[in-house]
N, CA, C and O atoms as a Tinker XYZ file with bonds, in Angstrom:
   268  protein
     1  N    -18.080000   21.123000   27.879000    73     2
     2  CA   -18.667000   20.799000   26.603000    64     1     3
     3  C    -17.754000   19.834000   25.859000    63     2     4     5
     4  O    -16.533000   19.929000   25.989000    81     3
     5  N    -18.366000   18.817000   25.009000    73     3     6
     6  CA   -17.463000   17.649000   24.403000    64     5     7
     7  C    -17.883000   17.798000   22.948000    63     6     8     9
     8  O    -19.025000   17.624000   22.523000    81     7
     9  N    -16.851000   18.129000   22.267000    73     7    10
    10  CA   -16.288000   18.235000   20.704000    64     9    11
    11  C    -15.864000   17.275000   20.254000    63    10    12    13
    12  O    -14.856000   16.698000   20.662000    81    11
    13  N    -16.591000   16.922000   19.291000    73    11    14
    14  CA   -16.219000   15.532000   18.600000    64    13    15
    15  C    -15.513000   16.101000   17.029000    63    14    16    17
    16  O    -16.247000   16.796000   16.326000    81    15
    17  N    -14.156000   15.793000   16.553000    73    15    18
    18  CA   -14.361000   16.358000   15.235000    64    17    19
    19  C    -13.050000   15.172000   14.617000    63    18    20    21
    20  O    -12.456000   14.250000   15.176000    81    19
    21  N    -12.989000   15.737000   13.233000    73    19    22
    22  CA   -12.586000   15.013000   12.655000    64    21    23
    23  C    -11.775000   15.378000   11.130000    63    22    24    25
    24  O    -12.244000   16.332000   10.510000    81    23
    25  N    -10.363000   14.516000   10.405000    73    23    26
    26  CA    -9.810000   14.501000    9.263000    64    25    27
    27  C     -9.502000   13.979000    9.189000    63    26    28    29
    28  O     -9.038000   13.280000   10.089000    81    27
    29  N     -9.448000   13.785000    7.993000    73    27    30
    30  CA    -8.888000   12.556000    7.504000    64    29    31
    31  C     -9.349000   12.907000    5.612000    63    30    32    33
    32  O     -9.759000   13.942000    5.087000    81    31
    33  N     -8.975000   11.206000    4.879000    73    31    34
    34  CA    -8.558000   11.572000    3.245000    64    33    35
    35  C     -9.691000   10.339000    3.395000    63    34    36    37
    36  O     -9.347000    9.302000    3.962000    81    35
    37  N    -11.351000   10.521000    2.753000    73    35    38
    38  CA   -11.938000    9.165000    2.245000    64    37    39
    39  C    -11.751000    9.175000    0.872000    63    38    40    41
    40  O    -11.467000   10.026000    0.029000    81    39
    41  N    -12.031000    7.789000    0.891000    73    39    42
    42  CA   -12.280000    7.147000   -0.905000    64    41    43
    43  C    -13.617000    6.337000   -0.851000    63    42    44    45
    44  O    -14.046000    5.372000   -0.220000    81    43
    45  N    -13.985000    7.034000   -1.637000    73    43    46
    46  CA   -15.041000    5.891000   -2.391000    64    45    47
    47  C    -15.151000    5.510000   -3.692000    63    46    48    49
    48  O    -14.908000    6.298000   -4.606000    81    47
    49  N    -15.548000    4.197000   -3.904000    73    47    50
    50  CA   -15.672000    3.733000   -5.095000    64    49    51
    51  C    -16.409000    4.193000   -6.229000    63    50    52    53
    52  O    -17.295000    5.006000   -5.966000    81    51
    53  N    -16.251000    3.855000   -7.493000    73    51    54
    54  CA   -17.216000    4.926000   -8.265000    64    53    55
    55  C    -17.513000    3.851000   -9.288000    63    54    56    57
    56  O    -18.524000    4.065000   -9.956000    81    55
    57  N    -16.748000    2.574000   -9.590000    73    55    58
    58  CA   -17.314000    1.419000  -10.038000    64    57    59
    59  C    -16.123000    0.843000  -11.067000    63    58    60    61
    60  O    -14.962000    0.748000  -10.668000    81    59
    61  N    -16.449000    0.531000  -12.195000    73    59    62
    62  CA   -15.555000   -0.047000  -13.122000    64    61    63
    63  C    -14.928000    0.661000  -13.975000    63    62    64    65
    64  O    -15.515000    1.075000  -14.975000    81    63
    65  N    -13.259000    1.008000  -13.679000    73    63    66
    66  CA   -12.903000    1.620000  -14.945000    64    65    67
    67  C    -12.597000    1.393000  -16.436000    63    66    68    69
    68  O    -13.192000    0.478000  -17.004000    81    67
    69  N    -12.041000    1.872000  -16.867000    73    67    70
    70  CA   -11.276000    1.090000  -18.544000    64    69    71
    71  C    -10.690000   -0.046000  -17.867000    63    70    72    73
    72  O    -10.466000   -0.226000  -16.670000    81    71
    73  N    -10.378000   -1.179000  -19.444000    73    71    74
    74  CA    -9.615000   -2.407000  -19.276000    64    73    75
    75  C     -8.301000   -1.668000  -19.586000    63    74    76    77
    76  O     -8.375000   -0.681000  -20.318000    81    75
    77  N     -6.855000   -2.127000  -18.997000    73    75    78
    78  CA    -5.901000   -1.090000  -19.032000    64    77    79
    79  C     -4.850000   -2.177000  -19.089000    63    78    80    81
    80  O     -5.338000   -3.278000  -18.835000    81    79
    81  N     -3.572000   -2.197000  -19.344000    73    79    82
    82  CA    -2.561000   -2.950000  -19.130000    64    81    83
    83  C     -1.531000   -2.286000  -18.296000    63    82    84    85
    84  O     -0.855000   -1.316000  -18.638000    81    83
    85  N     -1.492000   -2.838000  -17.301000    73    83    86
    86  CA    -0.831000   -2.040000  -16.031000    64    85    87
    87  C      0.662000   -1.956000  -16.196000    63    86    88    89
    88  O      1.296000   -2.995000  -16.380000    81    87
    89  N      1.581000   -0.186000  -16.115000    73    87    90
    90  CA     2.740000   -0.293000  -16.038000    64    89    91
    91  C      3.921000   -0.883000  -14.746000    63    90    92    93
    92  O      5.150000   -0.842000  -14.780000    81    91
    93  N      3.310000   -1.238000  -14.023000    73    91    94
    94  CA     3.771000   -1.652000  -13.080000    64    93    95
    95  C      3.633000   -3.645000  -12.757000    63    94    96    97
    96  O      4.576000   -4.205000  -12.198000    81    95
    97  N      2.459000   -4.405000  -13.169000    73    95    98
    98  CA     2.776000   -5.409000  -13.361000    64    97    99
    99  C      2.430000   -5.859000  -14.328000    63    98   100   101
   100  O      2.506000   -7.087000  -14.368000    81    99
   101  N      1.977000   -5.267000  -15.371000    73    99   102
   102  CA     2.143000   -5.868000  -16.600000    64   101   103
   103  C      0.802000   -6.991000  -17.188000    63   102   104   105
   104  O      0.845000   -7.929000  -17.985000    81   103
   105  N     -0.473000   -6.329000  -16.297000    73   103   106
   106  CA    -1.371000   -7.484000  -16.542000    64   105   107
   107  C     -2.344000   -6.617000  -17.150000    63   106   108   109
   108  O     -2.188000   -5.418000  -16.922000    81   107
   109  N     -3.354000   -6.973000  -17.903000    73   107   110
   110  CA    -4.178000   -6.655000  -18.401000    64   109   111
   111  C     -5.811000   -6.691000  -17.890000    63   110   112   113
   112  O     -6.603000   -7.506000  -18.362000    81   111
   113  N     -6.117000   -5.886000  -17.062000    73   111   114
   114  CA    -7.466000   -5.956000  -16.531000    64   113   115
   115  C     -8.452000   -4.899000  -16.112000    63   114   116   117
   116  O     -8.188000   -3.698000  -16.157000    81   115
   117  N     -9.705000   -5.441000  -15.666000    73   115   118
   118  CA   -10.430000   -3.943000  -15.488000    64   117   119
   119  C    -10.209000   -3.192000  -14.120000    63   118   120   121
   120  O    -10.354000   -3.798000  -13.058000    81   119
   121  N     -9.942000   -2.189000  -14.151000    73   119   122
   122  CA    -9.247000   -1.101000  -13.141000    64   121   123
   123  C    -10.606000   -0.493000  -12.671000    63   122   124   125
   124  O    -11.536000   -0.368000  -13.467000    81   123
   125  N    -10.723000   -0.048000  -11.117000    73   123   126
   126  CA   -11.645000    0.274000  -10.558000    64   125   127
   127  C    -11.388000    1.863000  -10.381000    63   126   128   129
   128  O    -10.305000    2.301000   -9.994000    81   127
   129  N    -12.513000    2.689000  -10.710000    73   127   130
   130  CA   -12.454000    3.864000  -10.616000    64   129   131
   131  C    -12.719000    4.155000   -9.038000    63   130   132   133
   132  O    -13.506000    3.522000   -8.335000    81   131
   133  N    -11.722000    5.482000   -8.534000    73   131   134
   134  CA   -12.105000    5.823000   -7.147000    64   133   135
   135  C    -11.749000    7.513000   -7.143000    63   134   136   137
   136  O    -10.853000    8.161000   -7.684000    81   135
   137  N    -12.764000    7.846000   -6.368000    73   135   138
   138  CA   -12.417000    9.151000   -6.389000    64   137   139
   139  C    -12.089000    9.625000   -4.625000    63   138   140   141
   140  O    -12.438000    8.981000   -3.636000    81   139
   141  N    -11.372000   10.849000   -4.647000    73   139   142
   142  CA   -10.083000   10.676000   -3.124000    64   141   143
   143  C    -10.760000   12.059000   -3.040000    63   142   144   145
   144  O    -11.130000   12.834000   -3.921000    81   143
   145  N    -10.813000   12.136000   -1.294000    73   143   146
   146  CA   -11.053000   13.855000   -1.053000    64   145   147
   147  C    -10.654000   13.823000    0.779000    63   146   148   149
   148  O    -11.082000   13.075000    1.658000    81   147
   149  N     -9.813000   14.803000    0.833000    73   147   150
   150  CA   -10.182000   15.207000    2.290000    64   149   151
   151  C    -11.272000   16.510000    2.411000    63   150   152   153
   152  O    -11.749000   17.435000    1.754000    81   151
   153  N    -11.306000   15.700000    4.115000    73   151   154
   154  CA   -12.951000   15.811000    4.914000    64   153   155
   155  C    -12.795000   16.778000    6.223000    63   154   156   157
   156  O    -11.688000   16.741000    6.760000    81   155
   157  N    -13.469000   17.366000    6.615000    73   155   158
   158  CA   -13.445000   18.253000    8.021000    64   157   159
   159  C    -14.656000   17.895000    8.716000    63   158   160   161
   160  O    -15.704000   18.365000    8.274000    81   159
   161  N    -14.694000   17.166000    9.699000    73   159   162
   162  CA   -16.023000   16.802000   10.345000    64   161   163
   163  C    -16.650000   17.262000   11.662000    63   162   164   165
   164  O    -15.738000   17.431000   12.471000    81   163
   165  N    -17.460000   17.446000   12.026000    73   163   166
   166  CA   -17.672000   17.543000   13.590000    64   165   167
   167  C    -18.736000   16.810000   13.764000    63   166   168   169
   168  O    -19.768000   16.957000   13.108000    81   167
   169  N    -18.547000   15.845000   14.787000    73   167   170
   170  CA   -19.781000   15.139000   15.107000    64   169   171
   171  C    -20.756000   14.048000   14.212000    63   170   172   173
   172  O    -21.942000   13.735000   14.315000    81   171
   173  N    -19.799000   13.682000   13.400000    73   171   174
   174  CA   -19.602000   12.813000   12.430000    64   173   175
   175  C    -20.178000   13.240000   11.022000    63   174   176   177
   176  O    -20.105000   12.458000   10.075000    81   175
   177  N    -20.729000   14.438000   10.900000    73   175   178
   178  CA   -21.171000   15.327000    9.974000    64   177   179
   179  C    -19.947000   16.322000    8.831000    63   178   180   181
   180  O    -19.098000   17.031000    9.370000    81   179
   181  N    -20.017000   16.245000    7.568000    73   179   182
   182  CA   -18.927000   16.468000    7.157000    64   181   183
   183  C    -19.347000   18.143000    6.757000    63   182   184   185
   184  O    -20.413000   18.574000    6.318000    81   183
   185  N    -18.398000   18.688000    7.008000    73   183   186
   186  CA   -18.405000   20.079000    6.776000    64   185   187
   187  C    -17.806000   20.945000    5.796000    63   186   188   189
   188  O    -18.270000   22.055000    5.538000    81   187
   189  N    -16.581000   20.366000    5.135000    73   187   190
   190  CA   -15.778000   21.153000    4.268000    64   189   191
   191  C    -15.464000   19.502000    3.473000    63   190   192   193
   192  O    -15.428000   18.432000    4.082000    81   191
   193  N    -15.267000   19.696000    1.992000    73   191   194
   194  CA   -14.539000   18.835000    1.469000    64   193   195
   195  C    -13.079000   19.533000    0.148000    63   194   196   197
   196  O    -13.424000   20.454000   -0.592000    81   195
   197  N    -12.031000   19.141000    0.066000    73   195   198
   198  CA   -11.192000   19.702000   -0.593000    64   197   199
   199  C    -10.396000   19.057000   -1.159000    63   198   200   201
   200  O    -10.495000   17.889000   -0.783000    81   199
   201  N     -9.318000   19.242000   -2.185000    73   199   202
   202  CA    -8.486000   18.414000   -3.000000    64   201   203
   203  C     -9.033000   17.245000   -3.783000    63   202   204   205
   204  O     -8.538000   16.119000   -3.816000    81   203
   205  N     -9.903000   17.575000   -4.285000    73   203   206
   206  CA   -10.994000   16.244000   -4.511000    64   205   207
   207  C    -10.070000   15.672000   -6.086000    63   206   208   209
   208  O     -9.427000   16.472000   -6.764000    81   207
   209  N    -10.186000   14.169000   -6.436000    73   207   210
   210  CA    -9.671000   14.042000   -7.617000    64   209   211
   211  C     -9.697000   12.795000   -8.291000    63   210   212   213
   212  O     -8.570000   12.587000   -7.841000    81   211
   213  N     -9.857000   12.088000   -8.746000    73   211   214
   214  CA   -10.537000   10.996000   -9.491000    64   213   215
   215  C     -9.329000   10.397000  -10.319000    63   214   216   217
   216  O     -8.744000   10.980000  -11.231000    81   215
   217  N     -9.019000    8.931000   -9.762000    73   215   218
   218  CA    -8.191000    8.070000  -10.672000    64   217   219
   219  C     -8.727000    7.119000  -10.811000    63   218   220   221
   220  O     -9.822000    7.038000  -10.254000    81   219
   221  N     -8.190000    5.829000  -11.685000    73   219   222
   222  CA    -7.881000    4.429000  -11.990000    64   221   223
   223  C     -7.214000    3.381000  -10.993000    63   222   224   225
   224  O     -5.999000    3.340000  -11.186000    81   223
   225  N     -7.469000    2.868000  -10.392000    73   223   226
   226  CA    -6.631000    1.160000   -9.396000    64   225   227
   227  C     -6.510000    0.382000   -9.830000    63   226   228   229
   228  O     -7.427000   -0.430000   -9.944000    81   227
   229  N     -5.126000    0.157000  -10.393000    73   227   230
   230  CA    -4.997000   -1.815000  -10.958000    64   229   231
   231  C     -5.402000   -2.576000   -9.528000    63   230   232   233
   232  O     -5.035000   -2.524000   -8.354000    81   231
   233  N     -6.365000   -3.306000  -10.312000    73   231   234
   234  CA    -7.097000   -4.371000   -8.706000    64   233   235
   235  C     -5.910000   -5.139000   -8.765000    63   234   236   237
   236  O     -6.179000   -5.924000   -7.856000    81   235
   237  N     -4.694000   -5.520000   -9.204000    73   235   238
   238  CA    -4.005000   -6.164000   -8.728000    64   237   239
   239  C     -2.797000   -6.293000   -7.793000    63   238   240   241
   240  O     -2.465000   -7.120000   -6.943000    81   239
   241  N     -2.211000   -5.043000   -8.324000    73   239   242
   242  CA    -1.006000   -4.126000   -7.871000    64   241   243
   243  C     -1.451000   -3.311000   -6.875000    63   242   244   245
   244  O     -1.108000   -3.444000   -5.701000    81   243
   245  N     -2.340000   -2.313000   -7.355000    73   243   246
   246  CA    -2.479000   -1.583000   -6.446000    64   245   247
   247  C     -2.247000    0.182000   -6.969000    63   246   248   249
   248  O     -2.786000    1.187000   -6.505000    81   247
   249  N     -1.279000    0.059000   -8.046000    73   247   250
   250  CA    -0.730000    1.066000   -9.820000    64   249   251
   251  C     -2.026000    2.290000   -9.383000    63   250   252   253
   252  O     -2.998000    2.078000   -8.658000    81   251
   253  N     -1.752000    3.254000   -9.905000    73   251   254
   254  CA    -2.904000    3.903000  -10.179000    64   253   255
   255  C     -2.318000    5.476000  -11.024000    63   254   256   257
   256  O     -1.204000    5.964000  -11.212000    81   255
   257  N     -3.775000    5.903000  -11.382000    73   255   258
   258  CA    -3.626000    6.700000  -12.511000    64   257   259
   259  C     -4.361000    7.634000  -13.107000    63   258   260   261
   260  O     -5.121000    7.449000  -14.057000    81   259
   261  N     -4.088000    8.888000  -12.420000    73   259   262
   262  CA    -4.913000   10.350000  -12.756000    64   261   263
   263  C     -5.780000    9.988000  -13.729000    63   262   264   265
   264  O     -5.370000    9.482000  -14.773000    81   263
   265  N     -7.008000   10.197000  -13.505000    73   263   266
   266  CA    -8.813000   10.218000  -14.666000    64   265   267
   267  C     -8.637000   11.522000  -14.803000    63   266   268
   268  O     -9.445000   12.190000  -15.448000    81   267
């Protein structure tokens, strides 16, 4: 019998966050909201999701910042 399974941490996008001035480079722009979770899969079907948690991304840097 062949078991396909799977973990790992996805992100997906959730769209536009606040305009923010980033502590790390110092620019002023709109930050993309993303929210982070690991996944338990089998068979490319997701089964458990956990640690789930929602920040801010300076699109420039890369900075980010607990929502």
């Amino acid at each position: 019998m062949f078991l396909l399974f799977g973990f790992g941490t996805k992100r997906k996008q959730l769209g536009p966050g606040e305009t923010r001035t980033c502590p790390r480079c110092h620019n002023t722009t709109q930050w993309a909201r993303i929210k982070d979770y690991k996944q338990f899969t089998v068979f490319f079907i997701p089964l458990a999701r956990w640690k789930r948690r929602q920040f801010e991304v300076c699109e420039i840097c890369g900075a980010a910042i607990e929502a």
